[in-house]
C-alpha positions in Angstrom: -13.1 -12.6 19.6 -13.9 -9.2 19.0 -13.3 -10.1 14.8 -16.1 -13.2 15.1 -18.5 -10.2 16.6 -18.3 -7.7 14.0 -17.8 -10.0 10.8 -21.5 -10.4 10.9 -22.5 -6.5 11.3 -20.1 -5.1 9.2 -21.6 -7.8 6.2 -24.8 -5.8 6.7 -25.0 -2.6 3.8 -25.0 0.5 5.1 -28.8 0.9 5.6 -29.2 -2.3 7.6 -26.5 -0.8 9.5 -28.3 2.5 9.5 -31.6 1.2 10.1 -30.4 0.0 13.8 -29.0 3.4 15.0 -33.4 4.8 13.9 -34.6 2.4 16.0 -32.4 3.0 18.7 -33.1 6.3 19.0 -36.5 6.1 18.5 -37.0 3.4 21.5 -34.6 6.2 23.2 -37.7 8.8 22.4 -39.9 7.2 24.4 -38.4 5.4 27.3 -39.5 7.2 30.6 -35.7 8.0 32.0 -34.7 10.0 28.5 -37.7 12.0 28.5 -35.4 15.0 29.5 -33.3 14.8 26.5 -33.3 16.2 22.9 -33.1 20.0 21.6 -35.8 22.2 22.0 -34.8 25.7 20.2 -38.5 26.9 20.4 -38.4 26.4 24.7 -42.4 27.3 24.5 -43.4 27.6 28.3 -46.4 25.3 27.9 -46.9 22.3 25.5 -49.8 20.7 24.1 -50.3 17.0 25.1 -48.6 14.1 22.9 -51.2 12.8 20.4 -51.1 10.8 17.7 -50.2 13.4 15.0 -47.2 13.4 17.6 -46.1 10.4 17.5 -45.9 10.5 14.0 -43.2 13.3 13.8 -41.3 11.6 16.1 -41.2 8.6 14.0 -40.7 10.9 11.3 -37.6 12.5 13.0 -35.8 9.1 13.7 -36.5 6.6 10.0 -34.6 9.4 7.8 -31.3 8.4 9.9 -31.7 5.2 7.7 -30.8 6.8 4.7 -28.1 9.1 6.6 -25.6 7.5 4.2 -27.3 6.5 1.4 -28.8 9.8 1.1 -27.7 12.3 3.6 -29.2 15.2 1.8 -32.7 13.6 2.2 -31.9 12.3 5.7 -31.3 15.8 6.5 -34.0 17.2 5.0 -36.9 15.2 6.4 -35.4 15.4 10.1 -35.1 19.0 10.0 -38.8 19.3 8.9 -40.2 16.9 11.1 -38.3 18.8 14.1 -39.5 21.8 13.2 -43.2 21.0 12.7 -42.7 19.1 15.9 -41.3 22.1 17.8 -43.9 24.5 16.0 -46.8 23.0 17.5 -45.2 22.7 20.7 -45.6 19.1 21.4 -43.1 17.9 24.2 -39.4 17.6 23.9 -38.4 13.8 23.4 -34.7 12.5 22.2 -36.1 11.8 18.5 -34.6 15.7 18.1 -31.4 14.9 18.1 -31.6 12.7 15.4 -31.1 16.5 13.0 -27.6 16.7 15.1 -26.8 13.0 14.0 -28.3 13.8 10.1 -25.9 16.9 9.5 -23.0 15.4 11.2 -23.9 12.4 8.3 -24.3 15.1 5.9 -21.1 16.7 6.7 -19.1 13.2 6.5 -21.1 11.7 3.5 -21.8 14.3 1.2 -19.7 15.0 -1.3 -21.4 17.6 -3.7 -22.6 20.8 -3.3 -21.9 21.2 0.0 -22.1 25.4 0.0 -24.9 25.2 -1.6 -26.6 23.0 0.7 -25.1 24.7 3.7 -26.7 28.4 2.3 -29.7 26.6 1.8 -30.0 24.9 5.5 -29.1 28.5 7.2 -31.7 29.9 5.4 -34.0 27.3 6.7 -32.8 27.8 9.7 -33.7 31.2 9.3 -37.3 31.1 8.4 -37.8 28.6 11.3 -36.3 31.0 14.0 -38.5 33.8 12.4 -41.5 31.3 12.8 -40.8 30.2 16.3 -40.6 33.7 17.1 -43.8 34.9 15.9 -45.3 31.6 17.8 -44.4 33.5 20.7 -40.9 32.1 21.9 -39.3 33.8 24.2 -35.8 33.3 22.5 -33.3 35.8 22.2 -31.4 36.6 18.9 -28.5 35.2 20.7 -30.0 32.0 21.8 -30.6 31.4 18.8 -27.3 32.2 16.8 -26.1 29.6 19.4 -28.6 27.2 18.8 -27.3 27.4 15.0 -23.4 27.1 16.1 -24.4 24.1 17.8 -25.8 22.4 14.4 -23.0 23.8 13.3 -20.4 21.9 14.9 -22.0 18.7 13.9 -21.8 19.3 10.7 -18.2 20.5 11.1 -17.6 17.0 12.6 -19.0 15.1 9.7 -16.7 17.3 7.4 -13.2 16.5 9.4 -14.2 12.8 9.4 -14.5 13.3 6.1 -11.1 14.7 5.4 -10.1 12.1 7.8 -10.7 9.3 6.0 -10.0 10.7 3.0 -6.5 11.5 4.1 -6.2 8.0 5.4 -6.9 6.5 2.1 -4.6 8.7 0.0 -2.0 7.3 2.3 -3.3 3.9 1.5 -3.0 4.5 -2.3 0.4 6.0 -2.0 1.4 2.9 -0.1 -0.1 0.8 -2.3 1.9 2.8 -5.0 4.9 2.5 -3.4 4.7 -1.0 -2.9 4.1 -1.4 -6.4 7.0 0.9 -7.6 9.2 -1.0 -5.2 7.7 -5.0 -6.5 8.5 -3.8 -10.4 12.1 -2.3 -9.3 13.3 -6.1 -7.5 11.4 -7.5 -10.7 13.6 -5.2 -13.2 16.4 -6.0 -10.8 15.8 -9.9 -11.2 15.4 -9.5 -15.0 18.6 -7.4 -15.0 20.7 -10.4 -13.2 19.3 -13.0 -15.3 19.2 -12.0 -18.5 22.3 -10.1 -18.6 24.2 -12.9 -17.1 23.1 -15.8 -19.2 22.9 -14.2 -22.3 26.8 -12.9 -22.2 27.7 -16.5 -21.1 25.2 -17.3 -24.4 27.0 -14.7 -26.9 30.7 -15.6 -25.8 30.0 -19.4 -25.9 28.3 -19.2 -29.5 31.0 -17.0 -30.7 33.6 -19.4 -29.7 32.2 -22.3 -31.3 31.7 -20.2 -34.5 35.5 -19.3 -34.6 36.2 -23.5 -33.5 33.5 -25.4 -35.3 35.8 -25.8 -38.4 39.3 -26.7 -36.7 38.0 -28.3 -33.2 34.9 -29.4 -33.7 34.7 -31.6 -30.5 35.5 -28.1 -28.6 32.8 -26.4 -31.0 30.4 -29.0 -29.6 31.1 -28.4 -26.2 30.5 -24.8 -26.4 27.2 -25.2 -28.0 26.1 -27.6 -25.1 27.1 -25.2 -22.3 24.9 -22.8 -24.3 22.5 -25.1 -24.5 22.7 -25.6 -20.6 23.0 -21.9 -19.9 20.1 -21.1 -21.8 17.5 -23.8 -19.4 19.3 -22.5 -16.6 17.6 -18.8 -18.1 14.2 -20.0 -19.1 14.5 -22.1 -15.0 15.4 -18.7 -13.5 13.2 -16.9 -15.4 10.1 -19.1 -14.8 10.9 -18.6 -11.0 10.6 -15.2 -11.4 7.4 -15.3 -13.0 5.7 -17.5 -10.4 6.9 -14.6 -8.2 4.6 -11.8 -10.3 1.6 -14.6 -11.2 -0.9 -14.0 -7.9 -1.8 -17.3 -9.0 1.5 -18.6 -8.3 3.5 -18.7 -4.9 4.7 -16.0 -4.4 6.4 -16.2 -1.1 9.5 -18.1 -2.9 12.7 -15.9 -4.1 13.4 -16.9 -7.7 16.2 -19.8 -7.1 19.7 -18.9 -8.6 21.5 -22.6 -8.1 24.9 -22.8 -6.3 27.2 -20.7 -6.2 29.6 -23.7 -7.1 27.6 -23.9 -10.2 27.7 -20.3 -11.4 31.5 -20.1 -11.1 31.8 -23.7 -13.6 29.6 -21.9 -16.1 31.6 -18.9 -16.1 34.7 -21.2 -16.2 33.5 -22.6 -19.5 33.6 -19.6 -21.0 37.3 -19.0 -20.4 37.2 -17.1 -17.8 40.5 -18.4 -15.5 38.5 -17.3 -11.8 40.3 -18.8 -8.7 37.0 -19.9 -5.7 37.8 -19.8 -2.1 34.7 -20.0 0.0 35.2 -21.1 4.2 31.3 -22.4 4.6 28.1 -23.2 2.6 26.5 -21.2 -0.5 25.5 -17.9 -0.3 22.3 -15.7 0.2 20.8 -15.1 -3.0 21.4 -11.1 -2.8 24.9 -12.2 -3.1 24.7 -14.6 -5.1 23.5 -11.9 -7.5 26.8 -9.6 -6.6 29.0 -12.1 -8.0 26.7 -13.0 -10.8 27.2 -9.2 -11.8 30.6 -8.9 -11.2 31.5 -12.5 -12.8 29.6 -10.9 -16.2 31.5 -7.9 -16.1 34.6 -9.9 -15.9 33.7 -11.7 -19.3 32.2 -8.8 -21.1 35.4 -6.2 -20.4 38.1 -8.4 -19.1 37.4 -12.0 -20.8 40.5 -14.2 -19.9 41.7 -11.6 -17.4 42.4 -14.1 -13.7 39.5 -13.3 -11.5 38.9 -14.4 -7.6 35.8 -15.0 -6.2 36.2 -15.3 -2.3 33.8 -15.6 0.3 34.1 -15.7 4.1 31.2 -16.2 6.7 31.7 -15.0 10.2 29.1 -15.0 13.2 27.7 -11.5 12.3 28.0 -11.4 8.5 28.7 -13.0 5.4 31.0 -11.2 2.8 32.0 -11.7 -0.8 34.7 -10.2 -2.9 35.4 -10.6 -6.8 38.2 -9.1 -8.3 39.5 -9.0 -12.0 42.9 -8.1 -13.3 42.2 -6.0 -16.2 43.3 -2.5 -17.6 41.5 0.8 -17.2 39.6 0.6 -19.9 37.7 -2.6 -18.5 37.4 -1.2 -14.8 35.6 2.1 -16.3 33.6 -0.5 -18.4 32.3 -2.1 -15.7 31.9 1.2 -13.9 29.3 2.4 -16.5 28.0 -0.9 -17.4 24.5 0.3 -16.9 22.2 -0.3 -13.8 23.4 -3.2 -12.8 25.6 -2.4 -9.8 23.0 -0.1 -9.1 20.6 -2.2 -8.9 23.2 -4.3 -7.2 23.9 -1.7 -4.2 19.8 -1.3 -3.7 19.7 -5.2 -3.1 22.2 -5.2 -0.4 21.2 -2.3 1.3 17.6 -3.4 2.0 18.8 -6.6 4.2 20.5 -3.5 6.0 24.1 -4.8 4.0 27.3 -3.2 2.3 28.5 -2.8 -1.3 31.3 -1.3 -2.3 32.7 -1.6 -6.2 35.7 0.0 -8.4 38.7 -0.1 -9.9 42.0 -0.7 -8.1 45.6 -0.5 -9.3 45.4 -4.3 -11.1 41.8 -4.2 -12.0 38.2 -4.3 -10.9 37.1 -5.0 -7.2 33.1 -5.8 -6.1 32.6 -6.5 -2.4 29.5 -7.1 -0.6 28.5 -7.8 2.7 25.5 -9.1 4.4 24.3 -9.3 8.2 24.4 -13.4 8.9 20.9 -13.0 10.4 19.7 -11.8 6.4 21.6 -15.4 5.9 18.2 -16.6 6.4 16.0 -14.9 4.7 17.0 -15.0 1.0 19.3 -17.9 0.6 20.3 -19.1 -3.0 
């Protein structure tokens, strides 16, 4: 409700906006109950009746406010004259005056340069104008008015925290937005990381295979080159998921697909990789389903032909997988250094509040990952 209201006012610029705070001070200034308020710094004991010369400083003490933003060094400016003359010819008090509290609190929040040069240059002002009230014959003290000035003051002060208010508030917002961003290109890099590295090992091994069998076996040669033929549209799908997710155009609500997990254990398969499957339920989330992606290209890269098991279990409060290779030392510190991929891995998990866990063991290589069922939901292959 409150949204349909102030969609229309806030469309309005600034001086629209600033244009209906003058004129409601100004039909303040002259309705009967509010004659009592406003500053009076001169507090002459008589006055000389309102006239039309009057009326004019009035007005001229409430339209600057219009420019408050716009131009709050001219907004102050004109109100602090016209309050001055106002009070120097001791016409009546009336609530126009406030409109100099309301013009340096505006100064103070919307000016931006030369702000001690202006403030030198409004004390001395200020100044002069107690000098000249006080050879008009106020009966002021010194005091009254050093607390007059304190007063002004404090407005200003006011304008100059809500400055460094919202200033404060929108550094935050650009280190957020920051952050956000930093975050958006590290799951991209991830995503790049899983895909690339994955398909193009299956790629390398499969072509090199059919090079070494294209002569003796060329049915088998064949073979290969179709699973890299299939492994590398399986890339260029992933990879065009993954750039609907960066194109704004695009939606991007949708996690770059991976297939079944079914799938990505054949294709590994076919490239001679011997890896036993056990699975108790249905395909995996896509976090993962990125785990044993990683681990499953580790295990051709440093322990090609070395047994492998990929096993995963699903339980009411998580889902878990496990790959482990036999291998020797040599491929368990490989895969232990094989870059920012289990990295990358670990950071995956541990945002949908998840496990990893990765190293050698006494027959090989072990990755295990687990996930809170509830994340189940979320990013599912």
């Amino acid at each position: 409700m409150w949204e349909r209201v102030l969609r229309p006012w806030r469309s309005l610029g600034v001086v629209s906006r600033d244009a209906v705070l003058a004129v409601g001070l100004l039909v303040v200034a002259y309705t009967p109950t509010a004659s009592g308020l406003g500053m009076d710094l001169a507090e002459f004991s008589s006055h000389r009746p309102a006239d039309a010369f009057a009326t004019l400083l009035v007005i001229a003490q409430c339209v600057p406010l219009v420019l408050r933003r716009a131009a709050p060094i001219v907004c102050a400016a004109l109100a602090f004259t016209a309050t001055g003359i106002h009070q120097y010819l001791t016409y009546p008090r009336t609530a126009a005056s406030l409109g100099v509290a309301i013009a340096l609190y505006s100064l103070g929040a919307y000016q931006l340069r030369h702000r001690r040069a202006l403030t030198a240059a409004f004390t001395i002002a200020y100044a002069v104008f107690a000098v000249l009230l006080s050879q008009r014959g106020s009966p002021e003290r010194p005091l009254q008015y050093v607390t007059f000035y304190a007063v002004l003051a404090v407005a200003f002060a006011a304008g100059d925290w809500m400055r460094r208010q919202r200033d404060t508030a929108e550094a935050l917002r650009k280190a957020s937005v920051t952050a956000a961003l930093a975050a958006e290109r590290a799951v991209i890099a991830r995503e790049l990381h899983d895909v690339v590295t994955h398909h193009v090992t299956a790629m390398v091994v499969q072509a090199d295979a059919a090079g070494f069998l294209i002569e003796t076996k060329p049915q088998k040669a064949a073979s290969g080159l179709a699973t890299v033929s299939s492994t590398g549209r399986q890339a260029l799908t992933e990879l065009r998921h993954l750039l609907q997710v960066i194109d704004p155009t695009e939606d991007a609500t949708r996690e770059p697909t991976a297939g079944k997990l079914e799938d990505l254990i054949e294709r590994t398969r076919a490239m001679g990789q011997p890896i036993e499957f056990v699975t108790d339920g249905d395909d995996v989330a896509l976090a993962l389903h990125r785990v044993v992606q990683e681990a499953l290209t580790n295990a051709v890269k440093y322990a090609h032909g070395c047994p492998t098991t990929v096993r995963v279990e699903h339980s009411s409060s998580a889902v878990t997988v496990e790959v482990t290779t036999e291998g020797t030392a040599t491929m368990a510190g490989g895969a232990a250094s094989s870059g920012r991929g289990l990295a990358g891995l670990r950071e995956r998990v541990s945002v949908f509040g998840g496990s990893f866990e990765a190293g050698p063991t006494d027959a090989g290589f072990r990755v295990w990952a687990s996930l809170p069922a509830e994340a189940r939901t979320e990013v599912t292959a």
